[in-house]
C-alpha atoms as a printed R data frame, in Angstrom:
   type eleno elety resid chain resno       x       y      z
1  ATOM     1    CA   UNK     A     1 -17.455   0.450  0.088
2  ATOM     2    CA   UNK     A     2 -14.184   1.091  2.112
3  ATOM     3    CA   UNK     A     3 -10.944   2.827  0.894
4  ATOM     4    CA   UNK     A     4  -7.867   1.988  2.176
5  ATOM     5    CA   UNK     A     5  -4.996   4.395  1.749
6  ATOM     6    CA   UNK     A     6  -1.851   4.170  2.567
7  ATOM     7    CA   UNK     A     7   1.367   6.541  2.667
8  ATOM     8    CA   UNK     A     8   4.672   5.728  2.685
9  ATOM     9    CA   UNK     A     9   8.089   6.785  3.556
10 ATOM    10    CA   UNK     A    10  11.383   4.989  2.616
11 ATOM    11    CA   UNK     A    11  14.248   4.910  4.272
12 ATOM    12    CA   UNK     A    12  16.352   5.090  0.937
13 ATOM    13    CA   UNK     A    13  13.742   5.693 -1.973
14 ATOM    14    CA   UNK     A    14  15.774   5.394 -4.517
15 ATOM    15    CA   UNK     A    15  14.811   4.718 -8.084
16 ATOM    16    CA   UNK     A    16  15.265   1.496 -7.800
17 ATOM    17    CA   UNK     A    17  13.680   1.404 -4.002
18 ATOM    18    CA   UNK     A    18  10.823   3.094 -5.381
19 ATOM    19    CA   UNK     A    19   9.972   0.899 -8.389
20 ATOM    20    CA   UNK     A    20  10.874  -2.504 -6.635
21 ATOM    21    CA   UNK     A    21   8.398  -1.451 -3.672
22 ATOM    22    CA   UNK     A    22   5.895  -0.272 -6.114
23 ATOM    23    CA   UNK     A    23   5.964  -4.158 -8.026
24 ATOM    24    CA   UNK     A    24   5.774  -5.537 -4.504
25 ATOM    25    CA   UNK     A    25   2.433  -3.563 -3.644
26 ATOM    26    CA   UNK     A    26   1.329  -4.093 -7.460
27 ATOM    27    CA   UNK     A    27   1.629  -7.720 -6.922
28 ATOM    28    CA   UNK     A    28  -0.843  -8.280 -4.521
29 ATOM    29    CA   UNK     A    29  -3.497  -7.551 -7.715
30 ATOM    30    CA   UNK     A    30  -5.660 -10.133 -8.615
31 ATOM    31    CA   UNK     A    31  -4.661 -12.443 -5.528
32 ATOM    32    CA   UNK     A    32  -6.579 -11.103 -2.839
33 ATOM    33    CA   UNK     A    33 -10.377 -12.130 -3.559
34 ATOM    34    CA   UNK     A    34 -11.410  -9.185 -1.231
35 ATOM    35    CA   UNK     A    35  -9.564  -5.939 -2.845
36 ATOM    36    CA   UNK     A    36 -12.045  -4.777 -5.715
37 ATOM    37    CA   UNK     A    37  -9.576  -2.289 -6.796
38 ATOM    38    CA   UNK     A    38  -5.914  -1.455 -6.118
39 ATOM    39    CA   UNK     A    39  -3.467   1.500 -7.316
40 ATOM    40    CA   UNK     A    40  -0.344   2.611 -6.396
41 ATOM    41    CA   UNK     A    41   1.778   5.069 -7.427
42 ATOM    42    CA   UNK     A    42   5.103   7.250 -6.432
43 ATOM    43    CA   UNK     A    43   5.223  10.839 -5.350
44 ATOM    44    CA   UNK     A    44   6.044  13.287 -8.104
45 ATOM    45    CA   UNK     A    45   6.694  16.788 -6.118
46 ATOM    46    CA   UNK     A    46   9.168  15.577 -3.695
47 ATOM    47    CA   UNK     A    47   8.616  18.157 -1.403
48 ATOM    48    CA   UNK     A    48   9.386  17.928  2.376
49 ATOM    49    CA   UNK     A    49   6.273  16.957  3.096
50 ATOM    50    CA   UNK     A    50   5.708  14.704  0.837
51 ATOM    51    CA   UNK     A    51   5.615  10.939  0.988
52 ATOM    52    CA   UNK     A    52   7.146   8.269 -1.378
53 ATOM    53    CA   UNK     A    53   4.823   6.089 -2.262
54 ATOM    54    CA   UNK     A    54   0.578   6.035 -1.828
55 ATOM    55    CA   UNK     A    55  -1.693   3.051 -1.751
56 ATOM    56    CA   UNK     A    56  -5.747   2.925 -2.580
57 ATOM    57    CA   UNK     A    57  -7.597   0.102 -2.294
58 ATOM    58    CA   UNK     A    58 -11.462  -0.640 -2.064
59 ATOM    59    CA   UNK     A    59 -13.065  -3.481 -0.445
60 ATOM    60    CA   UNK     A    60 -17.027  -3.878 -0.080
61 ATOM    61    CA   UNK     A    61 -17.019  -4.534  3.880
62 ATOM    62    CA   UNK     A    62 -15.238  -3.500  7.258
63 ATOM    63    CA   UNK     A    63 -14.985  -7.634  7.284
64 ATOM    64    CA   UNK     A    64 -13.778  -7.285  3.814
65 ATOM    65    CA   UNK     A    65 -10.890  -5.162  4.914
66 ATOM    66    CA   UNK     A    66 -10.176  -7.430  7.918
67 ATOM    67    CA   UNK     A    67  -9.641 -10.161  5.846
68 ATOM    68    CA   UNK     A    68  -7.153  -8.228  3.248
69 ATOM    69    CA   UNK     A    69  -5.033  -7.494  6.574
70 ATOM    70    CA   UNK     A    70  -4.754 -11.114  7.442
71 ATOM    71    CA   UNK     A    71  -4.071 -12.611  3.949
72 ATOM    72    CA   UNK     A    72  -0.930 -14.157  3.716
73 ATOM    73    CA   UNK     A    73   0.257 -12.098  0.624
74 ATOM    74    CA   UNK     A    74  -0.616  -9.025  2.327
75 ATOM    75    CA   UNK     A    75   1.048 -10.554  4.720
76 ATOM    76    CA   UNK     A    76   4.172 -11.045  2.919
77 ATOM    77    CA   UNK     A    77   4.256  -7.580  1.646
78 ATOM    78    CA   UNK     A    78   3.910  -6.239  4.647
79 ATOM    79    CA   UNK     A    79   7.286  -8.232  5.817
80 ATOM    80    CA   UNK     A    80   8.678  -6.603  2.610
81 ATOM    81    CA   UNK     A    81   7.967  -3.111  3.919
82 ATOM    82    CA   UNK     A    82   9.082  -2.855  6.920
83 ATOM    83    CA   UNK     A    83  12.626  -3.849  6.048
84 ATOM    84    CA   UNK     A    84  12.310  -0.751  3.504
85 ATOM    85    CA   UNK     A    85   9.918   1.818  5.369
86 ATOM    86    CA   UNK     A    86  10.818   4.570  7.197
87 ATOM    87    CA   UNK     A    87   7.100   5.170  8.523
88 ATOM    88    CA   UNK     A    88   3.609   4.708  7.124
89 ATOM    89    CA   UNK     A    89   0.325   6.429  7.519
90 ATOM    90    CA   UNK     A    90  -3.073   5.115  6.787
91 ATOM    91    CA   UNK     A    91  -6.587   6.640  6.286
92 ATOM    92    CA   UNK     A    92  -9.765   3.722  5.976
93 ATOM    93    CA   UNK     A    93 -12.887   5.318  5.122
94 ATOM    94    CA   UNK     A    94 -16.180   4.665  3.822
95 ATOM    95    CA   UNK     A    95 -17.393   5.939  0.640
């Protein structure tokens, strides 16, 4: 099993930033046959160091993961984000 997680900064999170990037990366549930789990959430401490928004998903394989990357609605989302992002970070790791 690999976890994909994923940190994000906007460049304006607003509320309204926030929760319409949040449905963006909840949207991508249930259509990509390779992600066997997905969550996403928003940062409650809002401290400097904090980021706005995390992503964890799990696929079975390295290929698995490959394939996520390359989908066209991951695809899509990731057009989404970088119009919004200020910078991302990303940790893949096997469990």
């Amino acid at each position: 099993m690999i976890k994909h997680i994923v940190f994000f900064k906007l460049k304006e999170p607003t509320v309204d930033n926030i929760e319409r990037t949040l449905q963006v990366l909840r949207d991508m549930n249930g259509k990509i046959p390779q992600l066997r789990s997905l969550e996403v959430g928003s940062d409650v401490i809002h401290s400097e160091r904090s980021y706005d928004l995390a992503l964890i998903a799990e696929v079975e394989t390295l290929e698995d993961l490959q394939a996520y990357q390359v989908h066209p609605v991951h695809q899509e989302v990731i057009r989404y984000i970088n119009t919004v992002k200020e910078q991302t970070i990303s940790v893949d790791y096997e469990v």
